[in-house]
N, C-alpha and C positions, 0 to 999 in steps of 0.2 A: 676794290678792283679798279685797274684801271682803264678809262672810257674805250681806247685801240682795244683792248684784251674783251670787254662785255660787244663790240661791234663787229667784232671778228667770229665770238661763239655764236651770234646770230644771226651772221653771216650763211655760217657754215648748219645752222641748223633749219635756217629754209632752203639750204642747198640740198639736205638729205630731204627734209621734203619736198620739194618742187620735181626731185629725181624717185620719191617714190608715190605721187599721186600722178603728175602728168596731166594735171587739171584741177579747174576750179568745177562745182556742179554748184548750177543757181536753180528753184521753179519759179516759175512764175502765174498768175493766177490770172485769166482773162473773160470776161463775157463771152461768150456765144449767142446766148439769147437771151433779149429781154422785153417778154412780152407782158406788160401787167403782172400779177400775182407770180406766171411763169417767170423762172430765172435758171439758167444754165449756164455752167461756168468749167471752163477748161484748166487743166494742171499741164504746161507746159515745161518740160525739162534742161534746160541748155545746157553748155557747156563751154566754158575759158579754155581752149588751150596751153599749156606751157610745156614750148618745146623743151627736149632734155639739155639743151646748151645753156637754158638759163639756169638751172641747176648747177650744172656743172660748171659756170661762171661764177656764183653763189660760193659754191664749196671752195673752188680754186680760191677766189679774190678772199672767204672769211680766212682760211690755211695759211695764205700768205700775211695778210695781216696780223696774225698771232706768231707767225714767226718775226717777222719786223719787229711787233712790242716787244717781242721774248729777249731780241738781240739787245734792243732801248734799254732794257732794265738792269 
């Protein structure tokens, strides 16, 4: 295969995902307390947002690039 053609489906395949999560989800693990032997520890949950245009930037820009290669070939 060729390089345009493998950059363009993985283009287009973090486009369909980026458009069906809408985020990344990270935890993260923190002290609260730590007193001697005591240890208390917090589970923190964030979150990436990705708005839907980067998506849909993704998909467009991988779509167009498989058609360009397609035209090249």
């Amino acid at each position: 295969m060729k390089p345009m053609i493998i950059i363009a489906v993985i283009l287009i395949a973090l486009g369909v995902v980026a458009l069906a999560y809408q985020g990344i989800s990270y935890t993260t693990r923190e002290k609260v307390v730590d007193l001697g032997p005591l240890k208390l520890t917090a589970d923190n949950t964030r979150t990436i947002p990705l708005p839907p245009i980067v998506g849909a930037v993704a998909l467009v820009g991988g779509v167009a690039l498989l058609v360009i290669a397609r035209k090249r070939s």
